[in-house]
VEXDREN-2710 file (C-alpha; in Angstrom, 1 decimal):
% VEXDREN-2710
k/r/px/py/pz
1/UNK/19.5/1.0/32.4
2/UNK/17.2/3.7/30.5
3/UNK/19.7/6.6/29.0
4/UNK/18.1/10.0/27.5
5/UNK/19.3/12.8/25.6
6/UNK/20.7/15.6/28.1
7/UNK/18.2/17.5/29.5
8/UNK/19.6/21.0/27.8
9/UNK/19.6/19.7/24.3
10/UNK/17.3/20.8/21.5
11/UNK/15.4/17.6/20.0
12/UNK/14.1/18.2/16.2
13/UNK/12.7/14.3/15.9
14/UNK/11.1/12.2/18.6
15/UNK/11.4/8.8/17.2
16/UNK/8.7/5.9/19.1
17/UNK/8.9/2.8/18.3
18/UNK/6.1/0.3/19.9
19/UNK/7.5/-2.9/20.4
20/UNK/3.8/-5.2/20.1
21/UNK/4.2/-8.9/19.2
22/UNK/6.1/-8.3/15.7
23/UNK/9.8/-7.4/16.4
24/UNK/13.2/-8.0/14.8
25/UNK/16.5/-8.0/16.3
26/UNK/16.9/-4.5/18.1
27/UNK/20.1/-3.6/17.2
28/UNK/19.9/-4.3/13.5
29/UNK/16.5/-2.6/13.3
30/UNK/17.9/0.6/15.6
31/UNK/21.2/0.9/13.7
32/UNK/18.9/1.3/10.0
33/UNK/17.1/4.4/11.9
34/UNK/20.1/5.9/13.5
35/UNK/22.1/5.9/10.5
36/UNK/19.7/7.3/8.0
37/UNK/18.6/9.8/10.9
38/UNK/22.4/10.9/11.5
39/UNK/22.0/11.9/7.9
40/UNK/19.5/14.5/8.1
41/UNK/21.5/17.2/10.7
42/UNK/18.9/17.2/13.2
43/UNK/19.1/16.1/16.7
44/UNK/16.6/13.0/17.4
45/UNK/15.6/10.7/20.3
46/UNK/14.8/7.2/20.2
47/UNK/11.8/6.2/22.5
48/UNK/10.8/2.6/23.1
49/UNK/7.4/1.7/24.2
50/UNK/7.5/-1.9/25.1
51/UNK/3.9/-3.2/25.4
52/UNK/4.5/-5.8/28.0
53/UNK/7.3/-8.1/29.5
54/UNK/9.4/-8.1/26.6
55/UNK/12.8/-9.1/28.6
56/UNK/15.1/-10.1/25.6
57/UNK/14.7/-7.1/23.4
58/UNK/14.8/-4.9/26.9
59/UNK/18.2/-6.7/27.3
60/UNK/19.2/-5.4/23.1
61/UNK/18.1/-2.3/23.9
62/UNK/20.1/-1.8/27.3
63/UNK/23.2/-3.3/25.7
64/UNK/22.8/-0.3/22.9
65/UNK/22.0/2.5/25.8
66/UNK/25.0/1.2/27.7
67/UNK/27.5/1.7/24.8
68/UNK/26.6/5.8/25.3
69/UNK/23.9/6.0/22.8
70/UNK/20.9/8.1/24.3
71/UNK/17.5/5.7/24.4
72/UNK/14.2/6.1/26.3
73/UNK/12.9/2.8/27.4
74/UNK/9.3/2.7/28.8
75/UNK/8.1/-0.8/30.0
76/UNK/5.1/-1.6/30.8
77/UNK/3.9/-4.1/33.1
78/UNK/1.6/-5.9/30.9
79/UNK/-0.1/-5.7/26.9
80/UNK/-2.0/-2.3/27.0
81/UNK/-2.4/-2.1/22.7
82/UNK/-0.3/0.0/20.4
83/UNK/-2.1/2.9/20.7
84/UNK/-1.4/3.0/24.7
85/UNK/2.4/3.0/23.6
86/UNK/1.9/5.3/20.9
87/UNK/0.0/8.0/23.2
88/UNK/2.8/7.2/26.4
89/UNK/5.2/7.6/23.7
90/UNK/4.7/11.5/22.2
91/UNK/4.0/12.1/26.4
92/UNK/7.7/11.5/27.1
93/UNK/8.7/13.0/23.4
94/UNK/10.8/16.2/23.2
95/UNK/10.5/17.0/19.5
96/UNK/8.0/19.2/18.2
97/UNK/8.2/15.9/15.1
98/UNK/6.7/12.8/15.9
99/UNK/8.2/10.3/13.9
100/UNK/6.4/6.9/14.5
101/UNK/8.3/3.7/13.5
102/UNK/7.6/0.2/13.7
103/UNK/9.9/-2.7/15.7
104/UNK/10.7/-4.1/12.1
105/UNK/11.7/-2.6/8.8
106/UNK/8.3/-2.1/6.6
107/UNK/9.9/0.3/4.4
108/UNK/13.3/0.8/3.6
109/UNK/15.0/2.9/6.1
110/UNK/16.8/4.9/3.6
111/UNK/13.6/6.6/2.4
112/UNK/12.5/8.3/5.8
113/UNK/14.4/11.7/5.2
114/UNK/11.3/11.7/2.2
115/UNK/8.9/11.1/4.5
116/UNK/10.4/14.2/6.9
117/UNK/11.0/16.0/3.8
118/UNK/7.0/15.7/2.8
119/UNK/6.3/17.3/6.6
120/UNK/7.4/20.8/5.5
121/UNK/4.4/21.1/3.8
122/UNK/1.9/18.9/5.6
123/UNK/0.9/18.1/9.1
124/UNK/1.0/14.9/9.0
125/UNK/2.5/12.6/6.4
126/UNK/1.4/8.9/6.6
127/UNK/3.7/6.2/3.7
128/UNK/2.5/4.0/2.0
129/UNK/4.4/1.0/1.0
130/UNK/5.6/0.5/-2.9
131/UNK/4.3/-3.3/-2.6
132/UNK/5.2/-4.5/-6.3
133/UNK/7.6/-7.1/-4.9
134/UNK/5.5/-8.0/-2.0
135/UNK/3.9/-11.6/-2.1
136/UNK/0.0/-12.4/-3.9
137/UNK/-1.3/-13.0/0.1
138/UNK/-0.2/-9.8/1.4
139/UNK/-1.2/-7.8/-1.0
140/UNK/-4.5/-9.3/-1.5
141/UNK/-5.1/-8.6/2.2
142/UNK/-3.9/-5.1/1.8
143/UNK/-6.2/-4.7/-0.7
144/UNK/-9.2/-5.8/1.1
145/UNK/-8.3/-4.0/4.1
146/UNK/-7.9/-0.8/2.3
147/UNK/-11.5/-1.2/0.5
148/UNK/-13.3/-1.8/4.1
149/UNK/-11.1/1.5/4.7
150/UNK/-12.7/3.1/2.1
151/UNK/-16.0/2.3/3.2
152/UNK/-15.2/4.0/6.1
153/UNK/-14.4/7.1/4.4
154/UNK/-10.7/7.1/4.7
155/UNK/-9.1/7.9/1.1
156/UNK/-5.4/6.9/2.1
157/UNK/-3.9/4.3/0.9
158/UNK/-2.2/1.1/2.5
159/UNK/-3.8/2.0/6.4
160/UNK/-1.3/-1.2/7.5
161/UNK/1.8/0.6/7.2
162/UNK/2.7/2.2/10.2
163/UNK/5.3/4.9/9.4
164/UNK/4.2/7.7/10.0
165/UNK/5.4/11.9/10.7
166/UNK/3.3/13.9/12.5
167/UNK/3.7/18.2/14.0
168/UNK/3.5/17.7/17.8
169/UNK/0.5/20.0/17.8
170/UNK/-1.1/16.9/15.9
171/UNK/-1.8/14.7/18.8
172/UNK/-2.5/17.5/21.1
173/UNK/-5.8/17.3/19.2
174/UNK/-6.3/13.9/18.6
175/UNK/-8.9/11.3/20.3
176/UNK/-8.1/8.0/19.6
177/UNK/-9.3/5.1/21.3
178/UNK/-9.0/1.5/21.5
179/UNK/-6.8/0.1/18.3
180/UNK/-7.3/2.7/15.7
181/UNK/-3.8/3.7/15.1
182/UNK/-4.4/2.5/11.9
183/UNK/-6.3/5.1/10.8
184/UNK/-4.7/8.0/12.7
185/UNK/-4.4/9.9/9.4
186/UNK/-8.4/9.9/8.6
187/UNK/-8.8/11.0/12.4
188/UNK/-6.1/13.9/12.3
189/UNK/-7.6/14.8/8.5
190/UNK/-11.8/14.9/10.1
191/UNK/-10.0/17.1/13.1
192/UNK/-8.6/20.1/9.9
193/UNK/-5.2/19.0/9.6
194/UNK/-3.4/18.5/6.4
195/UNK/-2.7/14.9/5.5
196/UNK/-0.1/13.9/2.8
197/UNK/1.0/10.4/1.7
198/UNK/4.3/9.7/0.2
199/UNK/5.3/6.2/-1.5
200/UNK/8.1/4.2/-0.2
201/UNK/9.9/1.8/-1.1
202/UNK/9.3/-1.9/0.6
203/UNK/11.3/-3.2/3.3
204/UNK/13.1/-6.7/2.2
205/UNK/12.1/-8.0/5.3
206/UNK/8.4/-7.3/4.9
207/UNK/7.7/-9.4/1.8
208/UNK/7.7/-12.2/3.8
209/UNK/4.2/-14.0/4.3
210/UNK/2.8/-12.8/7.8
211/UNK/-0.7/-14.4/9.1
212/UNK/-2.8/-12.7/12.1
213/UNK/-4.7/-14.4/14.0
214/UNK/-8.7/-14.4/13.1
215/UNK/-9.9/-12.1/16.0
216/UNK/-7.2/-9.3/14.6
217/UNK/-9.5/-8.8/11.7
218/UNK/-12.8/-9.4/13.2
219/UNK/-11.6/-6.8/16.3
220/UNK/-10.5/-4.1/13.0
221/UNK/-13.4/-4.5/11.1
222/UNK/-15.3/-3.5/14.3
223/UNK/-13.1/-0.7/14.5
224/UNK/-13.8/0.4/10.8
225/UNK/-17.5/0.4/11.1
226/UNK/-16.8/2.7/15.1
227/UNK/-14.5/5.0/13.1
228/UNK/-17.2/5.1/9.8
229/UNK/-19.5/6.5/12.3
230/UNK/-17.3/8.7/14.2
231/UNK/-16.2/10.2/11.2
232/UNK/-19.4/10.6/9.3
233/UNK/-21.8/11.6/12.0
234/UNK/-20.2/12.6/15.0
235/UNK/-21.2/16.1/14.3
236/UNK/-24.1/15.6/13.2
237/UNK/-25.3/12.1/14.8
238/UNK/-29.1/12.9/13.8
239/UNK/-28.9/12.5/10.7
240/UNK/-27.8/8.6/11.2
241/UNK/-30.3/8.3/14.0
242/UNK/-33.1/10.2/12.4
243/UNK/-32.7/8.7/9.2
244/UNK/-32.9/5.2/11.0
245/UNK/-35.6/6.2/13.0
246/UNK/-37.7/8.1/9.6
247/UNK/-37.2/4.3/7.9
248/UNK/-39.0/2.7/10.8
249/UNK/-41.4/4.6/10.8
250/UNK/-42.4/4.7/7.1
251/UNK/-42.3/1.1/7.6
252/UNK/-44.6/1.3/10.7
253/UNK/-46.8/3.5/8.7
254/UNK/-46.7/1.2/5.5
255/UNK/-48.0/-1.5/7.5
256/UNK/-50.7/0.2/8.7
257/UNK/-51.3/1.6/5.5
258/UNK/-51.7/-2.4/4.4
259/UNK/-53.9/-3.1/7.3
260/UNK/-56.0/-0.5/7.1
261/UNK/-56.9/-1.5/3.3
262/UNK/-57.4/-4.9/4.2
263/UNK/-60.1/-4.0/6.8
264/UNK/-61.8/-2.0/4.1
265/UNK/-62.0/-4.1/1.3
266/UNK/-61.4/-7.5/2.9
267/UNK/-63.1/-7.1/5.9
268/UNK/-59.8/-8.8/8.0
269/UNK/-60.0/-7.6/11.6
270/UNK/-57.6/-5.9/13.2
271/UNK/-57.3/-7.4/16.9
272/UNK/-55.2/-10.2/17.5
273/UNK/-53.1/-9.2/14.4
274/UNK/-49.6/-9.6/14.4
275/UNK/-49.1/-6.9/11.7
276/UNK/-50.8/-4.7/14.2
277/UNK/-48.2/-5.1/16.3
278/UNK/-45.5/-5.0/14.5
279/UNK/-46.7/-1.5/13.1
280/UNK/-47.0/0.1/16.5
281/UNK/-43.4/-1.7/17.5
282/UNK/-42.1/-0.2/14.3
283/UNK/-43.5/3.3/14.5
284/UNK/-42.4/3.6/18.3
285/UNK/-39.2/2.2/17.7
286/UNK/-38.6/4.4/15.4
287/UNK/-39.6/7.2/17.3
288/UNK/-36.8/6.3/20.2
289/UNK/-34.1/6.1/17.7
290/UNK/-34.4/9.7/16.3
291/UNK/-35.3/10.4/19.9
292/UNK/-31.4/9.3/20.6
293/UNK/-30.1/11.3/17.9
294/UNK/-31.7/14.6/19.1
295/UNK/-30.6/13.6/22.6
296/UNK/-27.2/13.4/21.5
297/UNK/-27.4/16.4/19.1
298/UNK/-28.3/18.5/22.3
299/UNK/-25.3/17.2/24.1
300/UNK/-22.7/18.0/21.6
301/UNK/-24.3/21.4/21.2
302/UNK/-24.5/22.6/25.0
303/UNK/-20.9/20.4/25.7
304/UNK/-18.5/21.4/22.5
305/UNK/-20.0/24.8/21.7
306/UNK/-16.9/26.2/20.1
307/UNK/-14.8/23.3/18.5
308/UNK/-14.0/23.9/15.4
309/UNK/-13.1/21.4/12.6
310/UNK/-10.7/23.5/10.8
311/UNK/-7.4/24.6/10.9
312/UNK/-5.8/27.8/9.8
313/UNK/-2.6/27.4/8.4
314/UNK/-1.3/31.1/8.5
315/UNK/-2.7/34.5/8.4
316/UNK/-1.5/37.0/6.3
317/UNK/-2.0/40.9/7.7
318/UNK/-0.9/43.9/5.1
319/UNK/0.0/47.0/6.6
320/UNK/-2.6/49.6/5.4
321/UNK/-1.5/52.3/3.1
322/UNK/-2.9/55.1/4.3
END
C-alpha cells in the first residue's frame, strides 16, 4: 500500500531516501526524520526510492503508511544505481526543498533543521560529518577519498556523506550520470549555484567499521577522473586535447630534430629507422588529438550557444529620481 500527502496540500520539504544495499531498520530510521522534521513547522513528504526487490523493508515501510502516516514508495523492478533513485525521486517530489537522506543514520538526526537552516542562504547545502569519534579505517578512507576529490577539483569536504539540501530549481539544471551523486555539490557549484557546507555531528551508528567491495572504489576513481574532466574542460575541451596533441607533436618534432643531427654528423641513415617512425606516428598523432578537441569545440559552440555558467541571485532596480 503506497499512501501520499493529499493532493491539495502545500509541501515545504521533499524528503528521498534511496534505499541501495546499506539500510537499517525502517521504522527506527523513519521515526529519527519524522520527529526532528515535525520540529521545524513545515509540511514534508517522505519518498522512498527502493533500488531493487527490497521486500522486507517494503513490508516496514507499508506497515508505517498503513498506520496513516503519508509515504511515497517507488519500487523498482531491479538495481538501477542511487543516482536513478535520486533523479526518480525529486520527479515525484512536491517541495520546492529537496532534502536527500540516506536509509541509515550518518549524522545525527537532530542536526538537520541546521542543515535546512544553512539553505536560506545557499542553494545547495551538502554536510559533512564531525568524524572525531569515527574509527582509524574509516577515516583514513575518507581521507583518501577526499584527496582523489580534490584532484578532481572539488573543494568540499567528506564527498561520502550523503545528506544533502538542495532549491528544486537545483536539479532542474543538473546532468548527472552514472554514480556521481557523490559529487553532486561540485556539479551544481561548475553549473553557478551557491554551495555551502555545514558540519554535523556523527551518527552513532556510523562509527562502525564498513568495507566495500574492491570494484566500488575502482568504479569511483573512474568516476573522479570523468568528472575531473567534465569539470575542467568541458567548456573548453581544446585546451586538454590541444595541449595533448602540442606535447606529441614537440615530441614528434624532437625526434626528428635527433635524427636529422644524426644524419649530419654521423652519417646514420634514415630508412628503415624505427625513430623515423615513431616521429611521423607522433607528429600525426598528435595532430588527430587537437583535431578532436577542435571538433568538439565546434560542437559545443553551434549546439549550447547560450548556456550560461552563472547564476544571478537577484536584481536590484531603483526607481529613477527624476
Amino acid at each position: 500500500m503506497n499512501t501520499m500527502a493529499p493532493p491539495n496540500l502545500t509541501i515545504d520539504i521533499s524528503v528521498i531516501i534511496p534505499v541501495i544495499d546499506r539500510t537499517e531498520p525502517a521504522e527506527a530510521v523513519w521515526r529519527a526524520y519524522n520527529d526532528v522534521l515535525m520540529q521545524t513547522n513545515k509540511s514534508f513528504e517522505f519518498i522512498y526510492v527502493l533500488d531493487g526487490p527490497f521486500e522486507d523493508y517494503a513490508k516496514e515501510l507499508d506497515a508505517i503508511g498503513e498506520r496513516g502516516f503519508p509515504l511515497n514508495i517507488v519500487h523498482f523492478n531491479r538495481s538501477f544505481g542511487q543516482v536513478a533513485c535520486l533523479l526518480e525521486g525529486v520527479r515525484h517530489a512536491k517541495g520546492e526543498t529537496i532534502l536527500i537522506l540516506p536509509a541509515y543514520l550518518q549524522t545525527a538526526p537532530e542536526s538537520l533543521p541546521a542543515l535546512l537552516d544553512k539553505l536560506e542562504s545557499a542553494d545547495v547545502v551538502a554536510a559533512y560529518r564531525d568524524r572525531t569519534a569515527d574509527n582509524v579505517l574509516s577515516r583514513l578512507r575518507g581521507w583518501s577519498f577526499e584527496a582523489l576529490a580534490r584532484m578532481a577539483g572539488s573543494r568540499f569536504k567528506d564527498p561520502g556523506c550523503v545528506v544533502r539540501a538542495f532549491h528544486r530549481r537545483v536539479f532542474d539544471d543538473l546532468q548527472v550520470h552514472h554514480e556521481q551523486h557523490p559529487f553532486l555539490p561540485l556539479l551544481a557549484e561548475g553549473m553557478g549555484y551557491k554551495v555551502e557546507q555545514v558540519c554535523l555531528p556523527q551518527s552513532r551508528s556510523d562509527q562502525k567499521i564498513r568495507m566495500h567491495r574492491a570494484i566500488t572504489y575502482f568504479s569511483v576513481f573512474l568516476d573522479l577522473i570523468a568528472l575531473g574532466f567534465l569539470t575542467r574542460f568541458m567548456r573548453k575541451p581544446f585546451r586538454f586535447f590541444g595541449s595533448v596533441g602540442a606535447g606529441c607533436i614537440a615530441i614528434g618534432l624532437a625526434m626528428g630534430i635527433y635524427i636529422l643531427i644524426q644524419r649530419q654528423t654521423a652519417g646514420m641513415a634514415l630508412a628503415d629507422r624505427p625513430a623515423l617512425l615513431l616521429t611521423v606516428l607522433m607528429i600525426v598523432l598528435g595532430i588527430q588529438i587537437a583535431a578532436v578537441g577542435l571538433i568538439a569545440e565546434i560542437i559545443i559552440f553551434t549546439r549550447n550557444p547560450s548556456r550560461s555558467a552563472y547564476k544571478i541571485e537577484k536584481i536590484v532596480t531603483h526607481p529613477d529620481e527624476a
